[in-house]
Chimera marker file (.cmm) of the C-alpha trace (Angstrom):
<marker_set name="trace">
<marker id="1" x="112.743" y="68.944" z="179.648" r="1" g="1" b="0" radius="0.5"/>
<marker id="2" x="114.211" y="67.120" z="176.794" r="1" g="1" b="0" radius="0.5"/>
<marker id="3" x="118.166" y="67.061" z="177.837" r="1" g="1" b="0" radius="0.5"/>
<marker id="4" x="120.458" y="66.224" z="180.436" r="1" g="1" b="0" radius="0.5"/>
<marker id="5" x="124.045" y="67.405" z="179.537" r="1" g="1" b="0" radius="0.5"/>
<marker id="6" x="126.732" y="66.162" z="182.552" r="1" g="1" b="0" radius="0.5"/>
<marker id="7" x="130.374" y="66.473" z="182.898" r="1" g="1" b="0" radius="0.5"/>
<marker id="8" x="132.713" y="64.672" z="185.386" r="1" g="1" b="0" radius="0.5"/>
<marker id="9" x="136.004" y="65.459" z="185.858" r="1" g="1" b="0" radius="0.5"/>
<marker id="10" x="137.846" y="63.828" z="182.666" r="1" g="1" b="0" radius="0.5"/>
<marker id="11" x="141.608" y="65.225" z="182.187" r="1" g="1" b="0" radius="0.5"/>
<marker id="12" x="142.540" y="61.415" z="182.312" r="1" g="1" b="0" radius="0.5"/>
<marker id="13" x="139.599" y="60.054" z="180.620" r="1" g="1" b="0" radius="0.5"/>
<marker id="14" x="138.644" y="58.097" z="183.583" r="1" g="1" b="0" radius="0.5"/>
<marker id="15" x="136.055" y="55.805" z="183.443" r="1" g="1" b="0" radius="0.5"/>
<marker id="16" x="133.598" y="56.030" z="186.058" r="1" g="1" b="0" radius="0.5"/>
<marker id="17" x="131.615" y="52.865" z="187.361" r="1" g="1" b="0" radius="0.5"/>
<marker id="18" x="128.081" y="52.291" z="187.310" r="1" g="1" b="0" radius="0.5"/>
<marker id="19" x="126.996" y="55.548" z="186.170" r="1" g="1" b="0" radius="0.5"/>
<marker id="20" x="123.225" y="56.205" z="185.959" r="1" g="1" b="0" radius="0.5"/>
<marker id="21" x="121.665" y="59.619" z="184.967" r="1" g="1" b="0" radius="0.5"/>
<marker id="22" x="117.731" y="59.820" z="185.896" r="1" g="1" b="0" radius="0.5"/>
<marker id="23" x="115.172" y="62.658" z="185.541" r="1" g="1" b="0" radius="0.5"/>
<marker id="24" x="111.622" y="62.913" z="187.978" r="1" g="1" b="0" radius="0.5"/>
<marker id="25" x="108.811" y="65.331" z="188.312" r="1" g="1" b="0" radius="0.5"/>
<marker id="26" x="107.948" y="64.086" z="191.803" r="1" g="1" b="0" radius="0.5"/>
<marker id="27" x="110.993" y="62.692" z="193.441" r="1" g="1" b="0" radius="0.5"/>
<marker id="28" x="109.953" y="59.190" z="193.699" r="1" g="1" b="0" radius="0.5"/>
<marker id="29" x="109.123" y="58.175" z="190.027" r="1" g="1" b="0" radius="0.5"/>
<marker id="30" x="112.330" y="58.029" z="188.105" r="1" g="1" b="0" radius="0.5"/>
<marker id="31" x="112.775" y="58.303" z="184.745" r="1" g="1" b="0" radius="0.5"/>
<marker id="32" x="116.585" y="56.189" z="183.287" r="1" g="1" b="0" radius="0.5"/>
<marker id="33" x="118.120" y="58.409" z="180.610" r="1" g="1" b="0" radius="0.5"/>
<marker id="34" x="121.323" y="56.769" z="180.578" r="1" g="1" b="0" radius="0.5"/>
<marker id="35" x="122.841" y="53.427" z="182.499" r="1" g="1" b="0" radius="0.5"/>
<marker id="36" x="126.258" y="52.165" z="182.191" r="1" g="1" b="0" radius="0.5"/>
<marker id="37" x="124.846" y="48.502" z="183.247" r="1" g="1" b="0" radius="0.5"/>
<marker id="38" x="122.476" y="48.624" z="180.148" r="1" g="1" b="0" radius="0.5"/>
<marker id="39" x="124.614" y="51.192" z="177.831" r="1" g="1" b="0" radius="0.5"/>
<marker id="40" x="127.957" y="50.341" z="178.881" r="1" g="1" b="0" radius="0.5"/>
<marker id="41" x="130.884" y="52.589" z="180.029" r="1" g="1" b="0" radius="0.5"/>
<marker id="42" x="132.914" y="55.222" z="178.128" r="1" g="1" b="0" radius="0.5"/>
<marker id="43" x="136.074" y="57.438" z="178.842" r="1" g="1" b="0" radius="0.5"/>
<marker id="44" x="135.583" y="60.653" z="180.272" r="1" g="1" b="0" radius="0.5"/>
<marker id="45" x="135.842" y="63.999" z="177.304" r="1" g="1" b="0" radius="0.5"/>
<marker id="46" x="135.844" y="67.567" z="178.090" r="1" g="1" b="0" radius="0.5"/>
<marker id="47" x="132.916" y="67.861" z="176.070" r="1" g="1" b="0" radius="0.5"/>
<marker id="48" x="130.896" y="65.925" z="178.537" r="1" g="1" b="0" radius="0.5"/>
<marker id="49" x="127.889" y="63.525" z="177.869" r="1" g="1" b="0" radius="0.5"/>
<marker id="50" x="124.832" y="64.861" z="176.145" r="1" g="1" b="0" radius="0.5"/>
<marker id="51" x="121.228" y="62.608" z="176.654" r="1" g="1" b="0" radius="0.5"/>
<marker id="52" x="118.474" y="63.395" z="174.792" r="1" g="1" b="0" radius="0.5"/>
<marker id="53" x="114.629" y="61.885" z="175.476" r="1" g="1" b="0" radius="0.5"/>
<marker id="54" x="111.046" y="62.665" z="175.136" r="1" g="1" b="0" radius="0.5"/>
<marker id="55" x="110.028" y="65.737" z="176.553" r="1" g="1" b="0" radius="0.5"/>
<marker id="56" x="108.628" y="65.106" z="180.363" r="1" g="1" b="0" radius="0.5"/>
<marker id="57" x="107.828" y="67.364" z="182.863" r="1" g="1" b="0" radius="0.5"/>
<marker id="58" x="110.786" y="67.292" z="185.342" r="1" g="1" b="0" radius="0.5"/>
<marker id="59" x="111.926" y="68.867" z="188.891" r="1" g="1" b="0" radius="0.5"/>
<marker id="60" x="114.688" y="66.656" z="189.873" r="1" g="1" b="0" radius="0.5"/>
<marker id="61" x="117.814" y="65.049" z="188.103" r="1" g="1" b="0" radius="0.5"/>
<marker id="62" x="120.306" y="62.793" z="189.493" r="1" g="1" b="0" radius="0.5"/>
<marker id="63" x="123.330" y="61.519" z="188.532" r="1" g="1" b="0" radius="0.5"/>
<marker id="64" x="125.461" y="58.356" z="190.368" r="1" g="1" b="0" radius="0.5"/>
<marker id="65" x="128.571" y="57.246" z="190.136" r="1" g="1" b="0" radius="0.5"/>
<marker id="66" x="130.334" y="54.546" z="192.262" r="1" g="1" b="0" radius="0.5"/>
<marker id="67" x="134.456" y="55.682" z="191.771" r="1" g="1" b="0" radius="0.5"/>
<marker id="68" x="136.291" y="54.866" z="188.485" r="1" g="1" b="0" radius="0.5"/>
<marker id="69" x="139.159" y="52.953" z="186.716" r="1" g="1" b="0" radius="0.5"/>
<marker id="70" x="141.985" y="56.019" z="188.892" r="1" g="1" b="0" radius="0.5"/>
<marker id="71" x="140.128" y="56.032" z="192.216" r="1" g="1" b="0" radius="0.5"/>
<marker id="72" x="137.166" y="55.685" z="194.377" r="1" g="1" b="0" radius="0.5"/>
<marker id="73" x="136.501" y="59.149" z="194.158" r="1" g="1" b="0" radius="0.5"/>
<marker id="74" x="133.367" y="60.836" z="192.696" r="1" g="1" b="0" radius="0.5"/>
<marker id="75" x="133.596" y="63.960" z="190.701" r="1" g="1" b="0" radius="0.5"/>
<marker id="76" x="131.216" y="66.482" z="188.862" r="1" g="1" b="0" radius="0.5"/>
<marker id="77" x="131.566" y="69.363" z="186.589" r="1" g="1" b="0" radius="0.5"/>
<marker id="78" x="128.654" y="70.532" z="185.668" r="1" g="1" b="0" radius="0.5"/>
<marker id="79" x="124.873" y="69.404" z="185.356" r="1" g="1" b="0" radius="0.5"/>
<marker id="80" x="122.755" y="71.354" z="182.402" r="1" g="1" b="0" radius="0.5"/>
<marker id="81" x="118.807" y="70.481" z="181.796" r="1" g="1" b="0" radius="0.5"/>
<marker id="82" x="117.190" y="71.744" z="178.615" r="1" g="1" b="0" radius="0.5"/>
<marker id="83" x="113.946" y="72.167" z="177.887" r="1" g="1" b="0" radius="0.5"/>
<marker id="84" x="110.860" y="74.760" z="177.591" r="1" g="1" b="0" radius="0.5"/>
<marker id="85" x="111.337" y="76.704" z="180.854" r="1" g="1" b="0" radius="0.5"/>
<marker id="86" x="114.659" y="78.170" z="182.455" r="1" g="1" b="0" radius="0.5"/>
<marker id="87" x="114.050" y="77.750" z="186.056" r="1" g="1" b="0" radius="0.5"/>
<marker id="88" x="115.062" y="74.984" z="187.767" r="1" g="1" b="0" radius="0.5"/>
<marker id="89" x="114.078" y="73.536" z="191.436" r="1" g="1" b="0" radius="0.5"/>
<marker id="90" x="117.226" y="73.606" z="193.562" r="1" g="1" b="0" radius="0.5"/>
<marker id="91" x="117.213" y="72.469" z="197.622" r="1" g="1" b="0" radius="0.5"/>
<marker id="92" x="113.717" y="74.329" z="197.560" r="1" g="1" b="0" radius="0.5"/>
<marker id="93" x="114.645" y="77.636" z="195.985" r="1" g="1" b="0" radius="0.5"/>
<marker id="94" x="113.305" y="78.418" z="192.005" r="1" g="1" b="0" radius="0.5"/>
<marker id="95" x="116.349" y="79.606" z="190.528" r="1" g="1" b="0" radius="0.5"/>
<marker id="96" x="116.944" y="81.670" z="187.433" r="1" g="1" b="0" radius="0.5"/>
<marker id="97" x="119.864" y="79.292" z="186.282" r="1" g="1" b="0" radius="0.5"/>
<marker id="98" x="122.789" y="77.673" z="188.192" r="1" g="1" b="0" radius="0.5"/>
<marker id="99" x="125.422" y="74.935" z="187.913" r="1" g="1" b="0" radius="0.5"/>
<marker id="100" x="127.369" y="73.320" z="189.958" r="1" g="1" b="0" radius="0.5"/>
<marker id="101" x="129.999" y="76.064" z="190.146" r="1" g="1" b="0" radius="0.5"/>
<marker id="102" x="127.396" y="77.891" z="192.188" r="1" g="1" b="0" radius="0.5"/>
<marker id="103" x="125.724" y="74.936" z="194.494" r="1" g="1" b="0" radius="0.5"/>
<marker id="104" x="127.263" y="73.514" z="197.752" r="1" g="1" b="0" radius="0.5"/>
<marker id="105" x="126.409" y="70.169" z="198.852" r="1" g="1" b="0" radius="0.5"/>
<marker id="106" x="125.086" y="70.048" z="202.534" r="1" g="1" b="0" radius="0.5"/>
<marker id="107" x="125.815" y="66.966" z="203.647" r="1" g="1" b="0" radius="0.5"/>
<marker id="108" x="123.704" y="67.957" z="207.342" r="1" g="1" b="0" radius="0.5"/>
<marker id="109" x="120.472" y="68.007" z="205.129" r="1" g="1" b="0" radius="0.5"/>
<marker id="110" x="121.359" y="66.063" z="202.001" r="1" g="1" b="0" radius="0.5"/>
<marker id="111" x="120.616" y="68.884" z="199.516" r="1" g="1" b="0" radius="0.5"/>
<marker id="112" x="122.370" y="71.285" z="197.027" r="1" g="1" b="0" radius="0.5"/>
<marker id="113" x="122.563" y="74.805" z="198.249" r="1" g="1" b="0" radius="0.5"/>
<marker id="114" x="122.552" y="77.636" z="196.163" r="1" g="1" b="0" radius="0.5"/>
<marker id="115" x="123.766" y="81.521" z="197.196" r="1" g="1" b="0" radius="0.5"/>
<marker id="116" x="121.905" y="82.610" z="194.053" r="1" g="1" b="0" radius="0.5"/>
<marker id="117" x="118.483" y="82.391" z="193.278" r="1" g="1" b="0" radius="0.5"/>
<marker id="118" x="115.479" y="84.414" z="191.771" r="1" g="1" b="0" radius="0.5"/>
<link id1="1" id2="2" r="1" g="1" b="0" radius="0.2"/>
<link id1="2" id2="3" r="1" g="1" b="0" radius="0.2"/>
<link id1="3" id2="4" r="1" g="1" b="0" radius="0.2"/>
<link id1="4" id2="5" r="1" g="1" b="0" radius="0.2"/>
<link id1="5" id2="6" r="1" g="1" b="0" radius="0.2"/>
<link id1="6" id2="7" r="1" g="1" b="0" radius="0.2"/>
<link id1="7" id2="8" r="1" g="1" b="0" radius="0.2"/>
<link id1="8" id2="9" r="1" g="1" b="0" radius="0.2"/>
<link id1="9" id2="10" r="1" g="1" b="0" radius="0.2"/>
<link id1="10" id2="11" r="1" g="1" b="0" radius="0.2"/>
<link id1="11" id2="12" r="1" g="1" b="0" radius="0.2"/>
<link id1="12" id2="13" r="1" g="1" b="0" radius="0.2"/>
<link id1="13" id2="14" r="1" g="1" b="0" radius="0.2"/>
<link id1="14" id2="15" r="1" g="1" b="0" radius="0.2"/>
<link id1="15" id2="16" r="1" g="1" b="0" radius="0.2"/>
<link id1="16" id2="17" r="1" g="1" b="0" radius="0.2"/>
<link id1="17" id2="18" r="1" g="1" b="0" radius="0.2"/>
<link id1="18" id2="19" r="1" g="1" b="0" radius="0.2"/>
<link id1="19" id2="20" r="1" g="1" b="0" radius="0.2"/>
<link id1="20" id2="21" r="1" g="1" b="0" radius="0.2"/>
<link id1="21" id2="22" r="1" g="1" b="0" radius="0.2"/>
<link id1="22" id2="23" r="1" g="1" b="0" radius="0.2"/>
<link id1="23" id2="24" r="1" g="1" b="0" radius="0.2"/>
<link id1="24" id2="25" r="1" g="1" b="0" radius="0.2"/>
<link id1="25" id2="26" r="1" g="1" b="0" radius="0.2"/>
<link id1="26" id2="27" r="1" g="1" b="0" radius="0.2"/>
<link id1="27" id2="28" r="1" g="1" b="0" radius="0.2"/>
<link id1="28" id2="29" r="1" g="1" b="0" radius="0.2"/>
<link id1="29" id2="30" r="1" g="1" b="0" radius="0.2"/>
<link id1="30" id2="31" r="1" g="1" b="0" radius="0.2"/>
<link id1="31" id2="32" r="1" g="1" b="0" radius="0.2"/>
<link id1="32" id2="33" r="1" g="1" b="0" radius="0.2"/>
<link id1="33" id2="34" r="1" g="1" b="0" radius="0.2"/>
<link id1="34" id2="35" r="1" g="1" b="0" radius="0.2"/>
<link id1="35" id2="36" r="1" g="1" b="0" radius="0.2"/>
<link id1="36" id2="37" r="1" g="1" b="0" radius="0.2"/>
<link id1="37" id2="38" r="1" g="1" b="0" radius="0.2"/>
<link id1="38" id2="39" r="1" g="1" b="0" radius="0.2"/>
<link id1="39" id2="40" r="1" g="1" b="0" radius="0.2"/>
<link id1="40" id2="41" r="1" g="1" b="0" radius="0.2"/>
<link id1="41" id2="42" r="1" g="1" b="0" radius="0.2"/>
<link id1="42" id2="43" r="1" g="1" b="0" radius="0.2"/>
<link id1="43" id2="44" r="1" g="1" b="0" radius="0.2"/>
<link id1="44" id2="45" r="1" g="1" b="0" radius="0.2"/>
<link id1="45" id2="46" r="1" g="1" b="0" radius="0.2"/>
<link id1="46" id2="47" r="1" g="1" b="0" radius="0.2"/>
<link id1="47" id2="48" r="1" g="1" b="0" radius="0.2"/>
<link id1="48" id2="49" r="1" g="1" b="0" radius="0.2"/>
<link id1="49" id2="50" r="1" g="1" b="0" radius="0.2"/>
<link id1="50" id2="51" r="1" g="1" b="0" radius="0.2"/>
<link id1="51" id2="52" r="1" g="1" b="0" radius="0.2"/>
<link id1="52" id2="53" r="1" g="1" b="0" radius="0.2"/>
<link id1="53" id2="54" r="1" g="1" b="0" radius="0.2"/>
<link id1="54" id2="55" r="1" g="1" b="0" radius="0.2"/>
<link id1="55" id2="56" r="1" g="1" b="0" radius="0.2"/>
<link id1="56" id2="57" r="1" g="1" b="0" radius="0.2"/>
<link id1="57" id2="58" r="1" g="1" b="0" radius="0.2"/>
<link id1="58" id2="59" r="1" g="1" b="0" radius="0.2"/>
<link id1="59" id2="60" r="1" g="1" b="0" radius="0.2"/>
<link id1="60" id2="61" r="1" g="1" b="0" radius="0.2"/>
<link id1="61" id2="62" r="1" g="1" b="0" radius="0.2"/>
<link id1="62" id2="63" r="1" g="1" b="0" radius="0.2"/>
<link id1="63" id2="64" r="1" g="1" b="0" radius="0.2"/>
<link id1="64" id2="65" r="1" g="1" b="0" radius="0.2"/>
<link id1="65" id2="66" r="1" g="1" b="0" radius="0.2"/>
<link id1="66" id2="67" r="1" g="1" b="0" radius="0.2"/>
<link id1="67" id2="68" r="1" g="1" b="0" radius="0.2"/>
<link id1="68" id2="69" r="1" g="1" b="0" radius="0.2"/>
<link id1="69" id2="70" r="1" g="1" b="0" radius="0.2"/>
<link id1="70" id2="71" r="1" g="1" b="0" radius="0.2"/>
<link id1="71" id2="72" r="1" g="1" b="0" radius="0.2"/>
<link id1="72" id2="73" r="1" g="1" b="0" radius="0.2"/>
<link id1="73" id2="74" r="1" g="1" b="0" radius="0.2"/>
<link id1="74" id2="75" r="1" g="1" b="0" radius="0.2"/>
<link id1="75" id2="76" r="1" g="1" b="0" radius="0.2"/>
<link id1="76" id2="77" r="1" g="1" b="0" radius="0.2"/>
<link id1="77" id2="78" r="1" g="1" b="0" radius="0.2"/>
<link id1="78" id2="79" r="1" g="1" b="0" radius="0.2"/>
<link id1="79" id2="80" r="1" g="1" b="0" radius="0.2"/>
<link id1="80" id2="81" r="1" g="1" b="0" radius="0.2"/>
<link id1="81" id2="82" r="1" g="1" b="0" radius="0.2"/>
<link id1="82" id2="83" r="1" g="1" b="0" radius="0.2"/>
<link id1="83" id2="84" r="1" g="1" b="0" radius="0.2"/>
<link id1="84" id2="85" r="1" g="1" b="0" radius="0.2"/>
<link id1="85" id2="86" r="1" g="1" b="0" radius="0.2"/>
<link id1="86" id2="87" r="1" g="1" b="0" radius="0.2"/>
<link id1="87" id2="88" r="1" g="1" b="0" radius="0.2"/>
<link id1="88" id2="89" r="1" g="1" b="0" radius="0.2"/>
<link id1="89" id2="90" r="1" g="1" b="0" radius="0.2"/>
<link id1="90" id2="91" r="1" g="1" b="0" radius="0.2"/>
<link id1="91" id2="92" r="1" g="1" b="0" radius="0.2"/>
<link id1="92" id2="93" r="1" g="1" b="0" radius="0.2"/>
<link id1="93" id2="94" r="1" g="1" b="0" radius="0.2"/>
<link id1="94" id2="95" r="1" g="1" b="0" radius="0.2"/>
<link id1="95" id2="96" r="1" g="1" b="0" radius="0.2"/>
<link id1="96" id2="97" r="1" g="1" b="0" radius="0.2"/>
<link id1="97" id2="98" r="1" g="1" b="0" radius="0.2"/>
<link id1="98" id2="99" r="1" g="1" b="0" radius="0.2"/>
<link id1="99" id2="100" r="1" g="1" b="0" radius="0.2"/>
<link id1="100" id2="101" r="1" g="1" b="0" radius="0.2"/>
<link id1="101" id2="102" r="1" g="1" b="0" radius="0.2"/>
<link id1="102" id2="103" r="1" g="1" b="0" radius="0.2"/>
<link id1="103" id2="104" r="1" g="1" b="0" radius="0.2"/>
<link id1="104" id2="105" r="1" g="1" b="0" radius="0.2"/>
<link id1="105" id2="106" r="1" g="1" b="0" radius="0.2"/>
<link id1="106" id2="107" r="1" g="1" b="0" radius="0.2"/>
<link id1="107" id2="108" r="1" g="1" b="0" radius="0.2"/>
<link id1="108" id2="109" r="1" g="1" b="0" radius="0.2"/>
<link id1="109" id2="110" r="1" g="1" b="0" radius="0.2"/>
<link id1="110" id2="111" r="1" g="1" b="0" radius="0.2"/>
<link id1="111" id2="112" r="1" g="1" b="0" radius="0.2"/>
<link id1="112" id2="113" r="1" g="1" b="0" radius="0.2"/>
<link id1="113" id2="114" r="1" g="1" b="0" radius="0.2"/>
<link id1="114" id2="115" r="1" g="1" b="0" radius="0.2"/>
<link id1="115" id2="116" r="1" g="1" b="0" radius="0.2"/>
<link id1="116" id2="117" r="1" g="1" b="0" radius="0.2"/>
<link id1="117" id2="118" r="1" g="1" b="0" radius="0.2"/>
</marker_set>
């Protein structure tokens, strides 16, 4: 994988505080592609936020947020990877592609949930 390409809610061009994006092939060895503390903070576009970095091998992706400049609330889009392969690890199941449109959060067992899969 070589890019991480997120979008939170922006129709107000909120700013959302201390936003990190991070990328691991094990789940325990994270990788920073982005940090508002080093990077600073920007307004929310309906374009999103595109990061770019060395191509790593990667199975997970995260992205925080701690509420913006409108509210406390927390709010994603969409979450796109790009790289070599088209499958992603999601909750467990290899899927063909997804985004967040099609993932549930399950707060019982702290994990996205996908009803499609391959």
């Amino acid at each position: 994988m070589d890019k991480v390409r997120v979008w939170h809610y922006a129709a107000d061009g909120r700013i959302y505080n201390a936003t990190k994006t991070q990328v691991s092939e094990n789940g325990s060895s994270w990788y920073t592609v982005f940090d508002s503390a080093v990077s600073g903070t920007y307004a929310e576009t309906a374009a999103g936020r595109t990061y770019t970095f060395p191509v790593r091998s990667v199975r997970y992706v995260r992205d925080y947020l701690n509420g913006s400049n409108k509210n406390a609330g927390n709010h994603w889009v969409e979450i796109e990877v790009w790289g070599m392969r088209t499958t992603a690890y999601v909750g467990g199941y290899l899927l063909a592609c997804c985004s967040l449109a099609e993932m549930r959060y399950n707060e019982s067992r702290s994990l996205w949930e996908v009803d499609r899969w391959s």
